[in-house]
N, C-alpha and C positions, 0 to 999 in steps of 0.2 A: 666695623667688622665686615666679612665679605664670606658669602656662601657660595659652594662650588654650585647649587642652580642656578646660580645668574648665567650661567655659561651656557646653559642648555638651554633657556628663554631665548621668545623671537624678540626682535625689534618693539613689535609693540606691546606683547606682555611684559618688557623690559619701562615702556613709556607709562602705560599702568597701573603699574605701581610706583613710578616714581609720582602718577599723579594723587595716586592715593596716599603716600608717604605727606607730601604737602599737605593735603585734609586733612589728617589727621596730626599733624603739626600746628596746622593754625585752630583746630577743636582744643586739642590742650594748651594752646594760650603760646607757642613758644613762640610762632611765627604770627605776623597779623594781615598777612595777605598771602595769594600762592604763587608769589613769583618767588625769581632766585632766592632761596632762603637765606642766604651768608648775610643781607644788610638785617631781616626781621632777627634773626638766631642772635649777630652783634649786638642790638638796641635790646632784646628779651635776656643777655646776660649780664649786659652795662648794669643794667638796672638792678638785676639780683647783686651783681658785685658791691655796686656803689649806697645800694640802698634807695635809689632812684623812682620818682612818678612817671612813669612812661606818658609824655601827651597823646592826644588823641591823633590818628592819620590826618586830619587836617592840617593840623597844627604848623603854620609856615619858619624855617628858622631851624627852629632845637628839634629835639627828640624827648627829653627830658626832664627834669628838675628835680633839685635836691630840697624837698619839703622842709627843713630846717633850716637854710642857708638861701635859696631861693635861685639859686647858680642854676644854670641853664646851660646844657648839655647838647650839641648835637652830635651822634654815633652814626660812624660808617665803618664797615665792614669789607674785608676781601681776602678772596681765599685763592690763591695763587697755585699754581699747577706745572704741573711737568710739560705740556703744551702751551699755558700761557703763566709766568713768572710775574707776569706784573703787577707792581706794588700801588698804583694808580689808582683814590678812591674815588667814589659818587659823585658827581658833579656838585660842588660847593657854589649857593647862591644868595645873592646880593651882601655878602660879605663883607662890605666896609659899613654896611648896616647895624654891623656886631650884634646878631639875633643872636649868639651863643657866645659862652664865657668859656668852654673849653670843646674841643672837640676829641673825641675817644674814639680814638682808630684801633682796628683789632685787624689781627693781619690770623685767617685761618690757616691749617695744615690742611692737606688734600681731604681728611676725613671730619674734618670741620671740629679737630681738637685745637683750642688756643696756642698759637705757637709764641704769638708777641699780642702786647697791647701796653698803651700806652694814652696818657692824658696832655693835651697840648694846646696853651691858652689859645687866648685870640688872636695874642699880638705876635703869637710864631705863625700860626698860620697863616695871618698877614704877611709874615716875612718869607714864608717857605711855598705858598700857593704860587702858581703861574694862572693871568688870566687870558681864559679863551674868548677871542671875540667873537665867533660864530656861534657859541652857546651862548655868549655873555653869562659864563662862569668861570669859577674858579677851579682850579684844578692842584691836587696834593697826593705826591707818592709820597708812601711811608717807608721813608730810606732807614738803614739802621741807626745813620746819622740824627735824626729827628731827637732818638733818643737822649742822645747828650746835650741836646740844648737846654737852656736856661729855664727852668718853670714846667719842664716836659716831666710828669710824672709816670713811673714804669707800673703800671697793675698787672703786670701778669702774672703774678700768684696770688690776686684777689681774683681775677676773670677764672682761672681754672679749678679755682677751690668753689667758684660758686657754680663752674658744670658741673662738678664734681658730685656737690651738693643737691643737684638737680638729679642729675643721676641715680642717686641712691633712693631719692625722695617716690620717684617713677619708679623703679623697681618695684620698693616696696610696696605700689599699688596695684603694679599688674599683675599678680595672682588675682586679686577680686575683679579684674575686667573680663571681660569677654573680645580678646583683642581681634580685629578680622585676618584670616589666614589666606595666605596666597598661594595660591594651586596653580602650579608651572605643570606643564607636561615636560619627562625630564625626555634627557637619553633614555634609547635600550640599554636595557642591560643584560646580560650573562645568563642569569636567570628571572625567568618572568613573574611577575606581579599579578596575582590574580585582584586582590586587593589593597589599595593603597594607607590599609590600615591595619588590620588586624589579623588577616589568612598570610603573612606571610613571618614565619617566626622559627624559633628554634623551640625543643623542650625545655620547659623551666627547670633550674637545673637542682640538685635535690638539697645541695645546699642553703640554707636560707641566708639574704642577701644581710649584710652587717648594717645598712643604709638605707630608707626607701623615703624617697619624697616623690612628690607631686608639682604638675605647673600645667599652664595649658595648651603650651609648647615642648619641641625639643628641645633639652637645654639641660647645661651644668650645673648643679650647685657649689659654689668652692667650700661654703661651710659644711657640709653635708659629706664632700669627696674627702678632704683635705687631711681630715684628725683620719682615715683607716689608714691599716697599714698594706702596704702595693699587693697581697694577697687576698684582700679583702674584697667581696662586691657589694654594690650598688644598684640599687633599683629606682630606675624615674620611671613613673606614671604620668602619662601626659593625657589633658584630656582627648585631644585633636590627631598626636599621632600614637596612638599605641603605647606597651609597656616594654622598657628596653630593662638588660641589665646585663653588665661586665664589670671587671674588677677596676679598680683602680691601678694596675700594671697596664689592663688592657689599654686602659684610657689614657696613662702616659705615653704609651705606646702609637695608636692609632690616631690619637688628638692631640697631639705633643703642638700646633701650632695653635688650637685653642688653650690650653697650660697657659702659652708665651703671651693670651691678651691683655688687654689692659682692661676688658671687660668681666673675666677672669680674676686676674690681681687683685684688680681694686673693687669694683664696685661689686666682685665676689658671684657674678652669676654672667653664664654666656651662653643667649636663645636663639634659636633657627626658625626662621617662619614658615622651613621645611624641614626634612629629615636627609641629613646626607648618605650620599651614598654608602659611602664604610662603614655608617650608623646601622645599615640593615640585619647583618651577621649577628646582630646583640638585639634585635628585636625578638621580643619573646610572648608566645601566648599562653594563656592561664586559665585556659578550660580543659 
């Protein structure tokens, strides 16, 4: 998902948090170190999909294993872009060594949703790797073609059922966190802020709201929104930013591009680690 403060961040309030987004990735277990996340996020979903022992970072070869079976797994990951397209993974090594029995390529979307993934023994990737002799490695795009070959099995709707699954799981906990908030300095605007919490509101309005939940952010509820009917309102309490409330017209109205998430749709709730702009006119104080 994508909030209109990013746009109004410098340079390095934008680096930031992208450093702190990694911390707190690799704190919850998804990523195991903090560089490019697409290879830790690939190997931390292989594993929930496949039911997989993630080895340790040292571990030369795999990534893996399937504790029942004993198959040995190595995962790479890549997440291809509007600026660079290429399907090219991690430098595969000593390969004719056959440290791994299958290797699990996952090709990400820009927003690091599962677009393809796929399982492909040894002996393809023997047949499909080109070797580099200046890395003395192996080298494998994951072409569409890959798929159709012999023994190549398709997981991508075990890899997305188990973001999926992750998703929901996090959700559910982060009301009981204390999650940390990012304080952008935004644009001006129109009218001034004296405070960026709670002096700046409308009268609470004499109707009482049909819906009021809580979180500790801005943010939607779909189970909460979804059963009123478009006259109806809504009240979020948030601990960090204030207490908003508009109707459900309003909200298809002015958020019709949050409605459209898939953070929304499915996993039924969609937070801001700030308060957007158009979000202000619906902030309200209650003294």
């Amino acid at each position: 998902m994508t909030f209109d403060i990013l746009s109004g961040a410098t340079p390095s309030q934008l680096l930031s948090l992208y450093a702190d987004i990694l911390s707190e990735l690799r704190h919850r277990g998804v990523t195991r170190s903090s560089n490019n996340p697409a290879a830790d996020y690939a190997e931390y979903l292989v594993a929930k999909a496949l039911a997989l022992d993630l080895a340790t970072n040292s571990t030369a070869g795999y990534d893996a294993t399937d504790p029942v079976t004993g198959l040995r797994y190595q995962v790479k990951g890549r997440r291809p872009t509007a600026s660079n397209p290429s399907r090219q993974l991690g430098a595969i090594r000593n390969l004719p060594d056959r440290h791994f029995d299958y290797l699990a390529g996952v090709l990400f979307a820009e927003d690091f949703s599962v677009a393809r993934s796929c399982l492909i023994p040894t002996a393809v990737v023997e047949q499909e790797a080109k070797y580099i002799a200046h890395t003395n490695s192996w080298m494998l795009h994951l072409r569409d073609g890959l798929w159709s070959q012999d023994g190549v099995q398709d997981i991508t709707d075990m890899m997305r059922a188990a973001a999926q699954d992750e998703a929901r799981r996090e959700l559910q906990n982060l009301p009981s966190k204390t999650a940390p908030e990012v304080v952008f300095i935004e644009k001006p605007l129109s009218t001034p802020i004296s405070s960026p919490i709670m002096n700046v509101g409308r009268s609470v309005q004499k109707d009482s709201p049909k819906a009021t939940y809580t979180f500790s952010r801005f943010c939607f509820k779909a189970d909460e929104i979804e059963p009123l009917a478009m006259a109806d309102s809504f009240r979020m309490i948030t601990k960090n930013h204030g207490v908003f409330q508009m109707t459900k017209s309003e909200f298809y109205r002015d958020f019709a591009n949050v409605v459209q998430t898939d953070s929304y749709q499915r996993a039924r709730l969609y937070h801001s680690p700030t308060v957007p702009k158009k979000a202000l006119p619906y902030r309200i104080t209650t003294g």
